[in-house]
PyMOL commands that place a pseudoatom at each C-alpha (Angstrom):
pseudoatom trace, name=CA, resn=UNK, resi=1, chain=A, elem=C, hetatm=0, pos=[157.375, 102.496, 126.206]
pseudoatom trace, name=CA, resn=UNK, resi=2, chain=A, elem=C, hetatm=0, pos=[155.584, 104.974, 124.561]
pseudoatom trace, name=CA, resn=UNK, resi=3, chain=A, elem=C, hetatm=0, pos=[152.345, 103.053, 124.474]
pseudoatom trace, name=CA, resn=UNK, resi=4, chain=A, elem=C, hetatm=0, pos=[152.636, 102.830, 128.207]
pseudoatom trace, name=CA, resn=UNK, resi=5, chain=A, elem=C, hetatm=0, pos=[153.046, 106.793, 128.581]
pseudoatom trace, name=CA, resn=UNK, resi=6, chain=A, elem=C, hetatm=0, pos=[149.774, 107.519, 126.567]
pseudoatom trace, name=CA, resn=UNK, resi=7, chain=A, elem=C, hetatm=0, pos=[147.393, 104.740, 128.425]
pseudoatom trace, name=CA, resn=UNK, resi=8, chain=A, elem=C, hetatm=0, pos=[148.353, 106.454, 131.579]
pseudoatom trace, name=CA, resn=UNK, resi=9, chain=A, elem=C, hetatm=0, pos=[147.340, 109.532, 130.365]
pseudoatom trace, name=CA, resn=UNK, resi=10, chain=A, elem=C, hetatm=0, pos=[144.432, 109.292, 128.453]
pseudoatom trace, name=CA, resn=UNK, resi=11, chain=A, elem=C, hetatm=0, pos=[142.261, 107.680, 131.170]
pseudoatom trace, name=CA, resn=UNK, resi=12, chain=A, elem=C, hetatm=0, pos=[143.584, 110.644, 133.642]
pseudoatom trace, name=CA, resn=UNK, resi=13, chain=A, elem=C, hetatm=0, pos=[142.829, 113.616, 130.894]
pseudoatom trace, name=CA, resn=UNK, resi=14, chain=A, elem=C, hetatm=0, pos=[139.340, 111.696, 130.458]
pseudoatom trace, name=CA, resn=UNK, resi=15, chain=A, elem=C, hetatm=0, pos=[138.725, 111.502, 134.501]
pseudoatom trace, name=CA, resn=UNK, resi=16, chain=A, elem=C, hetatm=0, pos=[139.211, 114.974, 134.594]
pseudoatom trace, name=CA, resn=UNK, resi=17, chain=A, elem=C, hetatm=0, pos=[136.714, 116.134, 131.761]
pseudoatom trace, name=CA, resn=UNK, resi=18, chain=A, elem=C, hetatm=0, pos=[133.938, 114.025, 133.205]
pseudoatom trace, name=CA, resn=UNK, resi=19, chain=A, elem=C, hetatm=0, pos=[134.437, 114.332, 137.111]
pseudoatom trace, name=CA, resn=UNK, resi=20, chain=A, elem=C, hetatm=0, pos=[130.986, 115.997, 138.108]
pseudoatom trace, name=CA, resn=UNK, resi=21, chain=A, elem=C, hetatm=0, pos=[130.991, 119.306, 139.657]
pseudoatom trace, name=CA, resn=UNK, resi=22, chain=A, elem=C, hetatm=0, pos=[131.518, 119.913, 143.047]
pseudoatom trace, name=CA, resn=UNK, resi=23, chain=A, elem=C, hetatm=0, pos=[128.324, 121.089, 144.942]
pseudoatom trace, name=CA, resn=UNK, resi=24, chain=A, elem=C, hetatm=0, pos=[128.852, 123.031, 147.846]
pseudoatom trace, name=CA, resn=UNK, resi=25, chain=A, elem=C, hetatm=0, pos=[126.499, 122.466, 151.438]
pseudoatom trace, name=CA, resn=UNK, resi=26, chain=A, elem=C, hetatm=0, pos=[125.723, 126.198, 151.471]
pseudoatom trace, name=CA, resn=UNK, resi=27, chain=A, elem=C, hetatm=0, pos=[125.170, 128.794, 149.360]
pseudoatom trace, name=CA, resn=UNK, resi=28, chain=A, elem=C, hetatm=0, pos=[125.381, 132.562, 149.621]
pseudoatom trace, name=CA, resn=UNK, resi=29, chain=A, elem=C, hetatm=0, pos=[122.301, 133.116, 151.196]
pseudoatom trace, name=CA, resn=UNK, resi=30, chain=A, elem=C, hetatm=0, pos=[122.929, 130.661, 153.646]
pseudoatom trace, name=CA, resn=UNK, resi=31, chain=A, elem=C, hetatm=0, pos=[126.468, 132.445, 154.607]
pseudoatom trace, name=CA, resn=UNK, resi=32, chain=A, elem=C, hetatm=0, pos=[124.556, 136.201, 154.904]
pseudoatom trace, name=CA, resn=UNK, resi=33, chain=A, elem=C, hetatm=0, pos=[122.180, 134.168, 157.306]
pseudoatom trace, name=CA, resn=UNK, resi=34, chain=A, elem=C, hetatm=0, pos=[124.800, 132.963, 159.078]
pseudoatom trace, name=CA, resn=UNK, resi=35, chain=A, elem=C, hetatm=0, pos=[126.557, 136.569, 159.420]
pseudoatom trace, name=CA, resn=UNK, resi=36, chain=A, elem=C, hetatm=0, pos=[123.445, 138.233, 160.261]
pseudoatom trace, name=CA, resn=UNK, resi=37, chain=A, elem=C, hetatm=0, pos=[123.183, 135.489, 163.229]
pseudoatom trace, name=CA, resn=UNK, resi=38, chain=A, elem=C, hetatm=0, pos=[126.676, 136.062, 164.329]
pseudoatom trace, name=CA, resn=UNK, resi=39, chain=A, elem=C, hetatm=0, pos=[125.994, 140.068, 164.589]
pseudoatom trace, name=CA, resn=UNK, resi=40, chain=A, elem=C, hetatm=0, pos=[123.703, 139.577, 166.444]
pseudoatom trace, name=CA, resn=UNK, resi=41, chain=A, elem=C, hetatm=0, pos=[125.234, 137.273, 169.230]
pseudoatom trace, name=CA, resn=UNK, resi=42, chain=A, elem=C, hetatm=0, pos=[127.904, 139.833, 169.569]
pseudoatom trace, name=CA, resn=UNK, resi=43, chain=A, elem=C, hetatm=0, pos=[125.871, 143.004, 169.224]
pseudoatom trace, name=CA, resn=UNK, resi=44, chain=A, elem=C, hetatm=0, pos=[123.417, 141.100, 172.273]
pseudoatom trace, name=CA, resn=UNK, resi=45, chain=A, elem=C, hetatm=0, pos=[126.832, 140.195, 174.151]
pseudoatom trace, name=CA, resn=UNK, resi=46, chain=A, elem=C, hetatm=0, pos=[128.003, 143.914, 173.621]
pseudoatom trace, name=CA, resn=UNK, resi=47, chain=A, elem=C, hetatm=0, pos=[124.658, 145.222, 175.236]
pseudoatom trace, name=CA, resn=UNK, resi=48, chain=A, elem=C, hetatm=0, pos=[125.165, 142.843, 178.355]
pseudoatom trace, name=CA, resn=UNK, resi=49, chain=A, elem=C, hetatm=0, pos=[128.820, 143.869, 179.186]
pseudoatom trace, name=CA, resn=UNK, resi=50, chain=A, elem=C, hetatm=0, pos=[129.576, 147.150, 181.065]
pseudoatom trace, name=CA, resn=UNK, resi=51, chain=A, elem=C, hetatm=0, pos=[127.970, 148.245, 184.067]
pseudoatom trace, name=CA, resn=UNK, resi=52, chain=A, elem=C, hetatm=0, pos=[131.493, 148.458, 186.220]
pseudoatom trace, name=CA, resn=UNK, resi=53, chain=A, elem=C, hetatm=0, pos=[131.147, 151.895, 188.769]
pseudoatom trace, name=CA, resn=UNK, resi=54, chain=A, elem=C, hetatm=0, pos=[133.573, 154.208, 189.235]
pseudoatom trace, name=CA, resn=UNK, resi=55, chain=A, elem=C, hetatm=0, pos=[133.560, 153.912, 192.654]
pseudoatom trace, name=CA, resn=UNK, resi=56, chain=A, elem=C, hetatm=0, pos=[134.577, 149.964, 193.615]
pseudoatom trace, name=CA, resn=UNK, resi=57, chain=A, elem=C, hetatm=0, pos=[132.469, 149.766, 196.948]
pseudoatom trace, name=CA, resn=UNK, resi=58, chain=A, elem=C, hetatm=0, pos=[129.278, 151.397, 195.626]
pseudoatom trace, name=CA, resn=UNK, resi=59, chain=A, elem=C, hetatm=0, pos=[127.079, 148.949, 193.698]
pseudoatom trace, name=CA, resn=UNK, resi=60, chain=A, elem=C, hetatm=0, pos=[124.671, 150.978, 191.611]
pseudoatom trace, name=CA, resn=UNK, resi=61, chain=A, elem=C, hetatm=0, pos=[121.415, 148.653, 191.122]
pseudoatom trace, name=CA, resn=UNK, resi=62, chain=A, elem=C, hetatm=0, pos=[119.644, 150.555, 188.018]
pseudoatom trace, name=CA, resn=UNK, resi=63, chain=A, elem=C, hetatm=0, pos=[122.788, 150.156, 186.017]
pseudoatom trace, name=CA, resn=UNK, resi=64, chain=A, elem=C, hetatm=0, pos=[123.342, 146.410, 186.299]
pseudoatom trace, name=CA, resn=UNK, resi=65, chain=A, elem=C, hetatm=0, pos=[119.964, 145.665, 186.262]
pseudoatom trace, name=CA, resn=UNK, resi=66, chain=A, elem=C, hetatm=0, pos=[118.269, 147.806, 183.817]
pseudoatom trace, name=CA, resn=UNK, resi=67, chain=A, elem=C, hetatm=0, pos=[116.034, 146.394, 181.080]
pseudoatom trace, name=CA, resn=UNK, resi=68, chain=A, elem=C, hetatm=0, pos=[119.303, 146.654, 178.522]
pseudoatom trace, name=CA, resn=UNK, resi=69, chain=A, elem=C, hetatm=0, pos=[121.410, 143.856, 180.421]
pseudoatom trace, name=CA, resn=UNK, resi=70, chain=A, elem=C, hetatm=0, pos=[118.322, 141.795, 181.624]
pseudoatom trace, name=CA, resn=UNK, resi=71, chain=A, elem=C, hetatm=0, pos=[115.960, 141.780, 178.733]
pseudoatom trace, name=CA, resn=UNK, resi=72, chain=A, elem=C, hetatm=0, pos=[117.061, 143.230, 175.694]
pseudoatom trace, name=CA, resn=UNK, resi=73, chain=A, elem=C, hetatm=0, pos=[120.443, 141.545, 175.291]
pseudoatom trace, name=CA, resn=UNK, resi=74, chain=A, elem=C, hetatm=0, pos=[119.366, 137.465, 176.275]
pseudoatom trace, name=CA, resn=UNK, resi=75, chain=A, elem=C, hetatm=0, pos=[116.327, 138.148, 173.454]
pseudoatom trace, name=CA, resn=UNK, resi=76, chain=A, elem=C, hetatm=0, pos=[119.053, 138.986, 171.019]
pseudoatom trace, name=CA, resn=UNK, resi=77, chain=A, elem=C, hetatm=0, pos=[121.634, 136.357, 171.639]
pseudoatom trace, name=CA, resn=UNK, resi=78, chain=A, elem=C, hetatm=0, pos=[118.721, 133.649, 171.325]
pseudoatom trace, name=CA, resn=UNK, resi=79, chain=A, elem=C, hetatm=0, pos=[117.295, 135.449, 168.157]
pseudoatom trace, name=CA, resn=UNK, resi=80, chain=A, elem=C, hetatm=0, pos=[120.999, 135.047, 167.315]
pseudoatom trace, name=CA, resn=UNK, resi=81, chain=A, elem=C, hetatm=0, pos=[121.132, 131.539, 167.698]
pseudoatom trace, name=CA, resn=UNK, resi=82, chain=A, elem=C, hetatm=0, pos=[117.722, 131.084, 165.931]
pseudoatom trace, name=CA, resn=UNK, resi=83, chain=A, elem=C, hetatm=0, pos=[119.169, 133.195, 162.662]
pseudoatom trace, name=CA, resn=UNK, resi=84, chain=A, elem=C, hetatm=0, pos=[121.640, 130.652, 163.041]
pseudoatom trace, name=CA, resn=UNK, resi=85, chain=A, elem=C, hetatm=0, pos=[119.909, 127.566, 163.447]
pseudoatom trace, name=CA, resn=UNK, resi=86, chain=A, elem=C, hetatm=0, pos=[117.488, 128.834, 160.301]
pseudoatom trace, name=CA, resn=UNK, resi=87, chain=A, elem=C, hetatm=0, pos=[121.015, 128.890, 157.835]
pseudoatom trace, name=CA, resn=UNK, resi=88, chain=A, elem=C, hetatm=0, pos=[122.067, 125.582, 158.601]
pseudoatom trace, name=CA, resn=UNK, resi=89, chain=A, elem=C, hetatm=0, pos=[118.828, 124.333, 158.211]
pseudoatom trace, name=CA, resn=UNK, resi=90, chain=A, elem=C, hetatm=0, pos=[118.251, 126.153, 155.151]
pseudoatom trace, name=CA, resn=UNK, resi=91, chain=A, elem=C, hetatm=0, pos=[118.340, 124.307, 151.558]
pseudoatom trace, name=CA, resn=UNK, resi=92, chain=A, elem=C, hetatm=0, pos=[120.243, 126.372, 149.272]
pseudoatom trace, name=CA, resn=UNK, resi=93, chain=A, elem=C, hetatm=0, pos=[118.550, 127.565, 145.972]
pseudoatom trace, name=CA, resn=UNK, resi=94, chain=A, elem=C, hetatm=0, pos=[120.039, 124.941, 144.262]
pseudoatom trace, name=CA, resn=UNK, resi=95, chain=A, elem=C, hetatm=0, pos=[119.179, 122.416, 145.828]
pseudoatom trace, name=CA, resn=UNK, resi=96, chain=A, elem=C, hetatm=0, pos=[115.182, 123.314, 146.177]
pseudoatom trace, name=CA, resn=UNK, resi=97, chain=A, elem=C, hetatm=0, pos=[115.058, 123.573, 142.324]
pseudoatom trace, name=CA, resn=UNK, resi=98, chain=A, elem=C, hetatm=0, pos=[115.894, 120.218, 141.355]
for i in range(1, 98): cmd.bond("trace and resi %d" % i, "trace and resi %d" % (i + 1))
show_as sticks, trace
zoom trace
């Protein structure tokens, strides 16, 4: 019985010792990409809300159409998305050295 309990174990303590390491998909790079990108989807989402008047039946054009909410916001979100599309796509350092 005793034979039994150290075959089971050896082959188990030796799995362990030379199980390769576990690479991960992304490194830390990648993730401050990824961050960056997701500031600025919310920063250009941020600069495309508002515009509500104080007065319900008065619609004031220059506020919910200024260059802010038409322009400058969309051109953020999609640089957003780009900054995001550019960290998944990136290879992490690791990778691109071997």
């Amino acid at each position: 019985m005793s034979k039994k309990q150290k075959s089971t174990t050896a082959p188990a303590q030796e799995a362990k010792s030379t199980a390769p390491k576990q690479q991960f998909l992304f490194d830390k790079s990648n993730y401050m990409f990824m961050l960056g990108g997701v500031v600025l989807v919310v920063l250009g989402f941020i600069l495309m809300s508002g515009g509500k008047s104080e007065d319900p039946t008065k619609f004031n054009y220059d506020e919910i159409y200024s260059t802010t909410r038409i322009t400058i916001a969309p051109i953020m979100i999609l640089l957003g998305f780009a900054v995001e599309i550019y960290a998944i796509m990136k290879k992490p350092a690791a990778v691109a050295e071997a």
